[in-house]
Jmol script that loads the backbone (N, CA, C; Angstrom):
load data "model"
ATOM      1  N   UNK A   1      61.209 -99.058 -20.529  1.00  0.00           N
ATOM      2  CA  UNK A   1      61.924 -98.242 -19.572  1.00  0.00           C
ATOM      3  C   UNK A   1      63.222 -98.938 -19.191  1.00  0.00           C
ATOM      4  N   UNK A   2      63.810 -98.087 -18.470  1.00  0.00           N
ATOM      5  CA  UNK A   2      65.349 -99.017 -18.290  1.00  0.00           C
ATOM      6  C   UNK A   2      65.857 -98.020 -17.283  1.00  0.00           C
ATOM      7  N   UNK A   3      65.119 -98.191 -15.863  1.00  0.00           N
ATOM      8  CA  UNK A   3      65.122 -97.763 -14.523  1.00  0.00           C
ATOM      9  C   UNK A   3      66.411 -98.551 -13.661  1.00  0.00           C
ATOM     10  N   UNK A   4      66.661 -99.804 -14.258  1.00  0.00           N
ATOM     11  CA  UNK A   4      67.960-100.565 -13.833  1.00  0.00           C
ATOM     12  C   UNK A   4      69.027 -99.814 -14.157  1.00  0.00           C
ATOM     13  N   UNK A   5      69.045 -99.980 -15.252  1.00  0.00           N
ATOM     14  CA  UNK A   5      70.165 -99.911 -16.119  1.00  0.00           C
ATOM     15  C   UNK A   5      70.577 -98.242 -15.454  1.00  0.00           C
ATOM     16  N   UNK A   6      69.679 -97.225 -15.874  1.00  0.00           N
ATOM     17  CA  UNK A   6      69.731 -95.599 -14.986  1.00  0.00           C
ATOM     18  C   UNK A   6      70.646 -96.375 -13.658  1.00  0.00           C
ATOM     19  N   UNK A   7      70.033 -96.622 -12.889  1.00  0.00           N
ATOM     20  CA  UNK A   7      70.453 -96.677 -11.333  1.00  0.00           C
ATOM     21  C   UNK A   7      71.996 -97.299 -11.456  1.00  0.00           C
ATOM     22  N   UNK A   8      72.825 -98.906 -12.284  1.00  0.00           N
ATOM     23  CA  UNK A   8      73.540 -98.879 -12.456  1.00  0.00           C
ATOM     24  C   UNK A   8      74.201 -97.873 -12.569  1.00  0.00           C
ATOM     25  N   UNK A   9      74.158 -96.790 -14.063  1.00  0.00           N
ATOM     26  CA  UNK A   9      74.766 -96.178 -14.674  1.00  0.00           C
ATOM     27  C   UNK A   9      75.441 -94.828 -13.464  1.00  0.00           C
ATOM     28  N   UNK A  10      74.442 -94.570 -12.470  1.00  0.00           N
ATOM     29  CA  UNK A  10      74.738 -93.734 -11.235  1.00  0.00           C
ATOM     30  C   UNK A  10      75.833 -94.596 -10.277  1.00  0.00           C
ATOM     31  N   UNK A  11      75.880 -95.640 -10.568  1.00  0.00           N
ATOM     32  CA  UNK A  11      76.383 -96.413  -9.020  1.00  0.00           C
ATOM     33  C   UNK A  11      76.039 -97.177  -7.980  1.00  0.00           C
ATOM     34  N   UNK A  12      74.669 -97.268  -8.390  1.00  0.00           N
ATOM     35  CA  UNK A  12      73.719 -97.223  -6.990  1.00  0.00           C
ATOM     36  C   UNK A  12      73.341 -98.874  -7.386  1.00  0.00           C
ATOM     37  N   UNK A  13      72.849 -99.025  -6.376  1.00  0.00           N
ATOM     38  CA  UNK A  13      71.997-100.473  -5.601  1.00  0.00           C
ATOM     39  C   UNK A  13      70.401-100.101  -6.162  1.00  0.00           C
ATOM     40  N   UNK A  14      69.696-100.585  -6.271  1.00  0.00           N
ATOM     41  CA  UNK A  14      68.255-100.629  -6.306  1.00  0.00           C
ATOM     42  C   UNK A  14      68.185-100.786  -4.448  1.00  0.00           C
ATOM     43  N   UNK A  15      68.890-101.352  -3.664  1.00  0.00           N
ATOM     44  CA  UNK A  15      68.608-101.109  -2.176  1.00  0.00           C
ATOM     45  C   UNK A  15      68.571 -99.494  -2.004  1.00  0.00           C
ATOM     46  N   UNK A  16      69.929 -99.064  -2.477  1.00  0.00           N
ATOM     47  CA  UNK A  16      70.166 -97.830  -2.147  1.00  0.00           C
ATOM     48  C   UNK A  16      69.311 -96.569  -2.341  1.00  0.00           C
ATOM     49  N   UNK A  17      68.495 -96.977  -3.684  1.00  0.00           N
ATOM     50  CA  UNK A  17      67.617 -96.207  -4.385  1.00  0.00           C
ATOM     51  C   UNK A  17      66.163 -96.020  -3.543  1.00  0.00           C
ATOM     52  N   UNK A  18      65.484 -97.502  -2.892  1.00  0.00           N
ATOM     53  CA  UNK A  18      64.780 -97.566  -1.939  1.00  0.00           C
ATOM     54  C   UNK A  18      65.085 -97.123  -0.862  1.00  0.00           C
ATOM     55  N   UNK A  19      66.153 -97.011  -0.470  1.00  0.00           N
ATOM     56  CA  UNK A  19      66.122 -96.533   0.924  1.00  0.00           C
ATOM     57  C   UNK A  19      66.150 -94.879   0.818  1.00  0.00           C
ATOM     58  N   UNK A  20      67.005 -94.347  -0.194  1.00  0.00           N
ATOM     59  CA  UNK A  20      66.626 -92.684  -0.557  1.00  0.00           C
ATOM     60  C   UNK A  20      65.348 -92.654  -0.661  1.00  0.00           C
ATOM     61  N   UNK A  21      64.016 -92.941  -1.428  1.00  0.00           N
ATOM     62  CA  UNK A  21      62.850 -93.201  -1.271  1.00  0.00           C
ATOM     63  C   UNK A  21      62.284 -93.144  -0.145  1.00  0.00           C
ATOM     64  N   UNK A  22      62.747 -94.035   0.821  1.00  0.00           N
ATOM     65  CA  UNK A  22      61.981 -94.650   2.000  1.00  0.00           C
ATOM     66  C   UNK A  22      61.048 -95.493   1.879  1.00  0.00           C
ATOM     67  N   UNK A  23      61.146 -96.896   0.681  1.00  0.00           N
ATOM     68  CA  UNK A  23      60.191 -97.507   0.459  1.00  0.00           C
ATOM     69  C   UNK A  23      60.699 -98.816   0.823  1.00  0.00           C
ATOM     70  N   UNK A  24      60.484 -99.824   0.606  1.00  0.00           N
ATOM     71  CA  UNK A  24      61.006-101.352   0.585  1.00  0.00           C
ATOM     72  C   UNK A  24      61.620-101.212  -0.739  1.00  0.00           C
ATOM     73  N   UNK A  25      62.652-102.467  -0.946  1.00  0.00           N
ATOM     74  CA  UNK A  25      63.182-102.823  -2.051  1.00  0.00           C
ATOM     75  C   UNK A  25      61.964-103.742  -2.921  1.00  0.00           C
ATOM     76  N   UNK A  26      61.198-104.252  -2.244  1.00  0.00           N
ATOM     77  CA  UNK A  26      60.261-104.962  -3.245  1.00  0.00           C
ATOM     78  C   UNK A  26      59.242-104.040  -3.893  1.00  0.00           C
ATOM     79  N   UNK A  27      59.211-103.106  -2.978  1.00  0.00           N
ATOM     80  CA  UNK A  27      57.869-101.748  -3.724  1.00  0.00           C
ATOM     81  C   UNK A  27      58.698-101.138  -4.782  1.00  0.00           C
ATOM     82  N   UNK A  28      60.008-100.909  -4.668  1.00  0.00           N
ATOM     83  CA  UNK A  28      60.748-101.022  -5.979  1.00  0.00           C
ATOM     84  C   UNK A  28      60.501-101.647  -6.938  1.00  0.00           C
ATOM     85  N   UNK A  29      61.091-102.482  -6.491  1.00  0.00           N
ATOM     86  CA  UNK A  29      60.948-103.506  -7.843  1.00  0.00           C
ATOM     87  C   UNK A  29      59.722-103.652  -8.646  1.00  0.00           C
ATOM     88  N   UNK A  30      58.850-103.781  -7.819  1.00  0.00           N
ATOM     89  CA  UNK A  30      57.359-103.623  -8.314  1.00  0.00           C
ATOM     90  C   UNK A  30      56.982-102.561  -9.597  1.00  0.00           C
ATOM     91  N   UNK A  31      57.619-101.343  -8.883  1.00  0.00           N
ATOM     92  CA  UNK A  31      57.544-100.073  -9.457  1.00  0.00           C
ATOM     93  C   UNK A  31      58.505-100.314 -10.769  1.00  0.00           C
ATOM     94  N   UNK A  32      59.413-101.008 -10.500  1.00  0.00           N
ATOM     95  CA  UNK A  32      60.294-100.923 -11.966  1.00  0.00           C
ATOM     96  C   UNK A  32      59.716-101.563 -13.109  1.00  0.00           C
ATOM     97  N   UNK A  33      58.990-102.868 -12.306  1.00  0.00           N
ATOM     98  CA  UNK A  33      58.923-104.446 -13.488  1.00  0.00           C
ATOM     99  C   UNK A  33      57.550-103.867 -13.243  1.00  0.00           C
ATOM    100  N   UNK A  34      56.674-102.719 -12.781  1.00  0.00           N
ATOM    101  CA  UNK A  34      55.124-102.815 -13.179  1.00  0.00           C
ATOM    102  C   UNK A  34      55.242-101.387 -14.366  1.00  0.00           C
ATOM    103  N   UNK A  35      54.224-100.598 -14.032  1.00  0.00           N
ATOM    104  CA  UNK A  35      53.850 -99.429 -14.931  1.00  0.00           C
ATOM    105  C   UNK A  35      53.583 -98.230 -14.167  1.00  0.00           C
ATOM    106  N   UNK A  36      54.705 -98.001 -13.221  1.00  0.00           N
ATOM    107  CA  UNK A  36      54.964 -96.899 -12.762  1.00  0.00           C
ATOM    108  C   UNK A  36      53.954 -95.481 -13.025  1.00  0.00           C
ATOM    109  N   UNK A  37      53.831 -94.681 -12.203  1.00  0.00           N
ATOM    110  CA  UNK A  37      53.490 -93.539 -12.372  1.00  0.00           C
ATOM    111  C   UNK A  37      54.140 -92.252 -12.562  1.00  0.00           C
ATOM    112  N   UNK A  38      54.027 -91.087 -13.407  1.00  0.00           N
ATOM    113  CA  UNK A  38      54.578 -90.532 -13.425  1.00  0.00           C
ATOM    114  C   UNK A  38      55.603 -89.824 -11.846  1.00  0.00           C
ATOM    115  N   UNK A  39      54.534 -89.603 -11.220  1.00  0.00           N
ATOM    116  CA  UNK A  39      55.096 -89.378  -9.671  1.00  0.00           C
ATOM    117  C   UNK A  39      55.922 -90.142  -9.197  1.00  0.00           C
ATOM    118  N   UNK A  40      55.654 -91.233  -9.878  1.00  0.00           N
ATOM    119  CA  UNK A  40      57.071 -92.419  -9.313  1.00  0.00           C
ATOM    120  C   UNK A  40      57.958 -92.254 -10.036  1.00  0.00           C
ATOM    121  N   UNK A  41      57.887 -92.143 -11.395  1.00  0.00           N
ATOM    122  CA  UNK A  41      59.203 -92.028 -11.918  1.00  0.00           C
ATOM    123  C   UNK A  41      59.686 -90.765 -11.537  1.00  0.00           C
ATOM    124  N   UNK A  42      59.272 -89.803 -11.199  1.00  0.00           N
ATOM    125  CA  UNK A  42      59.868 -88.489 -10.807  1.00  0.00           C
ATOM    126  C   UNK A  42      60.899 -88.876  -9.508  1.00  0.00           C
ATOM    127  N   UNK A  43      60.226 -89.376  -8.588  1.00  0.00           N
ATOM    128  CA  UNK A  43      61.239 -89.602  -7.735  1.00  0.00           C
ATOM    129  C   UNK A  43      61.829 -90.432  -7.770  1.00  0.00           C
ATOM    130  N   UNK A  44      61.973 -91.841  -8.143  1.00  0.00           N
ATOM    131  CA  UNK A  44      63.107 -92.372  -8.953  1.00  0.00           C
ATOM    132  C   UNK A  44      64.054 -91.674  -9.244  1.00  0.00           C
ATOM    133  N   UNK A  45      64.167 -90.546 -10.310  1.00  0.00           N
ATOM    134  CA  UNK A  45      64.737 -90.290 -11.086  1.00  0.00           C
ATOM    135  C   UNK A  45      65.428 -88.951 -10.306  1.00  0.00           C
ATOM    136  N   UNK A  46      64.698 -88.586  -9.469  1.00  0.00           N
ATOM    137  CA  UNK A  46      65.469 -87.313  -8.079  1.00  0.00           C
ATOM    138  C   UNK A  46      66.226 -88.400  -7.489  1.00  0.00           C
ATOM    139  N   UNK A  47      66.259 -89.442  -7.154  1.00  0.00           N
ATOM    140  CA  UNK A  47      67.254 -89.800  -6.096  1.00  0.00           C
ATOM    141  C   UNK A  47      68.099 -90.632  -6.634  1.00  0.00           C
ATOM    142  N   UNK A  48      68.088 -90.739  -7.947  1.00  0.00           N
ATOM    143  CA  UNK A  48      69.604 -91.065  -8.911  1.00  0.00           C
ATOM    144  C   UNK A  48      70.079 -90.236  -9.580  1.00  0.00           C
ATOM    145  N   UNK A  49      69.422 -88.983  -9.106  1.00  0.00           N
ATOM    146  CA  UNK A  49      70.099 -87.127  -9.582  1.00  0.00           C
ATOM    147  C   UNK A  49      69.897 -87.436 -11.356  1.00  0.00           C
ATOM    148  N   UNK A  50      68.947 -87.924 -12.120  1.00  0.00           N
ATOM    149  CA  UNK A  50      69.306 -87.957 -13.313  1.00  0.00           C
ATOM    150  C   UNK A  50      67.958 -86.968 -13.709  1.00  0.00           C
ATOM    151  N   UNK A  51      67.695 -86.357 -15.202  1.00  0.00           N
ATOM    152  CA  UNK A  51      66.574 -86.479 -15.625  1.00  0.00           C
ATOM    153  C   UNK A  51      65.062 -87.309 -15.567  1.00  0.00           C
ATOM    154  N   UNK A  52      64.004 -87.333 -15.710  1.00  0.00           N
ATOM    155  CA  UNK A  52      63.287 -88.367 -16.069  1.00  0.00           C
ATOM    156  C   UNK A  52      63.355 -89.101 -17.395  1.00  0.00           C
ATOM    157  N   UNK A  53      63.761 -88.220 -18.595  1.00  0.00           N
ATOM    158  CA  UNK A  53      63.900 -88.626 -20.048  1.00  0.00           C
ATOM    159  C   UNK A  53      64.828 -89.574 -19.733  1.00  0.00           C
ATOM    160  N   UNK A  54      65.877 -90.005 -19.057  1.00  0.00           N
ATOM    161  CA  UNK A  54      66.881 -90.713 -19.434  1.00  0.00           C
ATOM    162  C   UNK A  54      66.408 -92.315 -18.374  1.00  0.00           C
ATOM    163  N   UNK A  55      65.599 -92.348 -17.899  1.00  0.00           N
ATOM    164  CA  UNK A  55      64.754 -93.221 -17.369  1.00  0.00           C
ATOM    165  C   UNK A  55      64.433 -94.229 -18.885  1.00  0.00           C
ATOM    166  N   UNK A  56      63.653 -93.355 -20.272  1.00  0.00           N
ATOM    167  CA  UNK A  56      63.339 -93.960 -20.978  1.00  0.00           C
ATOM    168  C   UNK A  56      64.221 -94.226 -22.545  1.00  0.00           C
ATOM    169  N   UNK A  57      65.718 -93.175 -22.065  1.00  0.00           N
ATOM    170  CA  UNK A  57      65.787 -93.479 -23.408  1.00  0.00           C
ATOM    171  C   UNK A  57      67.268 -94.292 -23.696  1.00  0.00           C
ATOM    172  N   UNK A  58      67.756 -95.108 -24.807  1.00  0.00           N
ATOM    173  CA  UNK A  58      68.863 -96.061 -24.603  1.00  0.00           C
ATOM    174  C   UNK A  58      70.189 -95.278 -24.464  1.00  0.00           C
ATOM    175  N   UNK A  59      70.993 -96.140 -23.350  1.00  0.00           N
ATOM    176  CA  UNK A  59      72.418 -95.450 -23.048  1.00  0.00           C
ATOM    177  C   UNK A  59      72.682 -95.006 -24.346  1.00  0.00           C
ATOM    178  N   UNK A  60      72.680 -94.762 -25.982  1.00  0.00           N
ATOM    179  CA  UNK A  60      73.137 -94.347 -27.006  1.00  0.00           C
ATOM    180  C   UNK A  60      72.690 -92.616 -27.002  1.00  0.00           C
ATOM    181  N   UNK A  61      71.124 -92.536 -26.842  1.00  0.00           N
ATOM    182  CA  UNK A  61      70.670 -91.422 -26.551  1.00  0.00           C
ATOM    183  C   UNK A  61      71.153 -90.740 -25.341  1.00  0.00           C
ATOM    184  N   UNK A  62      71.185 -91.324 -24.308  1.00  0.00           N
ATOM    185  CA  UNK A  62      71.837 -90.402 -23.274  1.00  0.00           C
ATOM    186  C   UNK A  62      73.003 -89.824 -23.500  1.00  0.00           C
ATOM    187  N   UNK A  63      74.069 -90.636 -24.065  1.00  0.00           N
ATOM    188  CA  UNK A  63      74.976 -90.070 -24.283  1.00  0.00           C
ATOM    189  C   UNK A  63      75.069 -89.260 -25.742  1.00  0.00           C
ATOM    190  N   UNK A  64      74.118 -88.764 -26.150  1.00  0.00           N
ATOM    191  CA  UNK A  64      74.081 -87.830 -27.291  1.00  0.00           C
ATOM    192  C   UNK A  64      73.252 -86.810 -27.051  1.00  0.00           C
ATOM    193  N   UNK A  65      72.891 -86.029 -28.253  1.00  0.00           N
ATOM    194  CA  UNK A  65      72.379 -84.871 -27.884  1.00  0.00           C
ATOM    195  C   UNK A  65      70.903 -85.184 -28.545  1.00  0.00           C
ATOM    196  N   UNK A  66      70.643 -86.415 -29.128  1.00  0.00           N
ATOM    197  CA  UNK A  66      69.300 -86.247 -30.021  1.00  0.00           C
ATOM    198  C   UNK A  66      68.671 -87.804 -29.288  1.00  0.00           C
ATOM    199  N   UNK A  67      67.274 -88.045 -29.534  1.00  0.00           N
ATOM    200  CA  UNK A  67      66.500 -88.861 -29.298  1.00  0.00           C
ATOM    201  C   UNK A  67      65.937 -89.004 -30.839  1.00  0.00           C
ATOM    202  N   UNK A  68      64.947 -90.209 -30.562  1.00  0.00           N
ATOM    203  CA  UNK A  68      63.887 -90.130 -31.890  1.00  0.00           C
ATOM    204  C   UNK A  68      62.500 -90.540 -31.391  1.00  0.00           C
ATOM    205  N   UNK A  69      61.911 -89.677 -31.509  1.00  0.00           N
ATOM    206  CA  UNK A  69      59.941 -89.486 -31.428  1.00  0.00           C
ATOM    207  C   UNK A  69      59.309 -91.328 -31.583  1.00  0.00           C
ATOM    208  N   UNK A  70      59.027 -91.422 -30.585  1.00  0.00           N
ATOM    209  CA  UNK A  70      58.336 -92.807 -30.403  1.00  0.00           C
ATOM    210  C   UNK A  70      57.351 -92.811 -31.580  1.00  0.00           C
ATOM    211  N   UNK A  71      56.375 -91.216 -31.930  1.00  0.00           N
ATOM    212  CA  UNK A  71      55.698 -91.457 -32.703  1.00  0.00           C
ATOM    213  C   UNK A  71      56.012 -91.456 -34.053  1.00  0.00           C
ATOM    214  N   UNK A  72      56.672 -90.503 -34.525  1.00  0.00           N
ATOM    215  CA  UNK A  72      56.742 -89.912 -36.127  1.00  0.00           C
ATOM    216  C   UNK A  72      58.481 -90.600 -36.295  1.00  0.00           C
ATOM    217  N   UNK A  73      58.929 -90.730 -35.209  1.00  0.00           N
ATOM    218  CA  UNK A  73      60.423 -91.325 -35.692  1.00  0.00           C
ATOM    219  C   UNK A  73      61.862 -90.354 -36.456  1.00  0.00           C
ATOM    220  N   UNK A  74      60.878 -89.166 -35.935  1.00  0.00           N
ATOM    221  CA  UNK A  74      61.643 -87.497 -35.919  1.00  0.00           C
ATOM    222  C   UNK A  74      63.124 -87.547 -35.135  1.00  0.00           C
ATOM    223  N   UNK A  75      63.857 -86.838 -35.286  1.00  0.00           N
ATOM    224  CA  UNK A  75      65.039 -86.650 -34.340  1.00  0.00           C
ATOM    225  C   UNK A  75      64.445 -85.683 -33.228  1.00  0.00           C
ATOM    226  N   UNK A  76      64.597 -85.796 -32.188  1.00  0.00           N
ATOM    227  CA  UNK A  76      64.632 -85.009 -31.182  1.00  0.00           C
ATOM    228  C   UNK A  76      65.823 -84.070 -30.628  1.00  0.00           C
ATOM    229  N   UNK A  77      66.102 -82.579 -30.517  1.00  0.00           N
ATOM    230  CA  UNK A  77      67.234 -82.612 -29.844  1.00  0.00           C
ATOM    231  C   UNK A  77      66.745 -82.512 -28.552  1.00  0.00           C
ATOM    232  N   UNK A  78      68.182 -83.363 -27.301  1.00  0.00           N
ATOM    233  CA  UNK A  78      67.721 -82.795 -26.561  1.00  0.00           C
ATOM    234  C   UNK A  78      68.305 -82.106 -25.244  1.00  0.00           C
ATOM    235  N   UNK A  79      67.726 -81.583 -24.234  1.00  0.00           N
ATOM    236  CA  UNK A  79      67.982 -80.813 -23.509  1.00  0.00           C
ATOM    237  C   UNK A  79      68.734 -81.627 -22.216  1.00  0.00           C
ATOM    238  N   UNK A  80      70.145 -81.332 -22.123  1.00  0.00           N
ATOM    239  CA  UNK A  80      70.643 -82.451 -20.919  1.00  0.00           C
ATOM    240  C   UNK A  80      70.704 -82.027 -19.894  1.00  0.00           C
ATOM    241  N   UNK A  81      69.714 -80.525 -19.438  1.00  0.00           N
ATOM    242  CA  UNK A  81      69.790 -79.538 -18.177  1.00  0.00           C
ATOM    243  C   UNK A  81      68.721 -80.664 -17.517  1.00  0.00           C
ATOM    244  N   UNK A  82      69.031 -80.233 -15.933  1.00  0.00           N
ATOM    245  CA  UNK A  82      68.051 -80.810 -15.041  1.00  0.00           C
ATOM    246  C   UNK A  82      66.915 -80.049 -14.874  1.00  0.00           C
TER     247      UNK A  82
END
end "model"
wireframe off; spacefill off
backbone 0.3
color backbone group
């Protein structure tokens, strides 16, 4: 995952991100450097206005229109609507 790198790419603080949350900065962090839940990454990813896909996929993919399938190694296109 690359939940940093997202929050950079917005502007933001990992403070800033916790405090939209309403959590501590260390329950952050936790959440970043552990194995998050989907529910967590959802809101993560609401209060840096991004997708959730772009939570997981490299600044190369974000800025394109295709991914590739973790499993089969397929192209993905994909959808950059919220």
């Amino acid at each position: 995952m690359r939940i940093r790198e997202a929050i950079e790419q917005q502007g933001m603080t990992t403070k800033e991100v916790a405090d939209k949350l309403n959590i501590s900065i260390s329950a952050l962090n936790q959440n970043i450097s552990g194995n998050p839940s989907v529910k967590v990454l959802t809101k993560i990813a609401e209060a840096i206005n991004v997708p959730v896909w772009q939570l997981f996929a490299s600044p190369e993919e974000v800025n394109s229109n295709t991914s590739v399938c973790p499993y089969c190694g397929m192209p993905i296109k994909l959808d950059k609507g919220e």
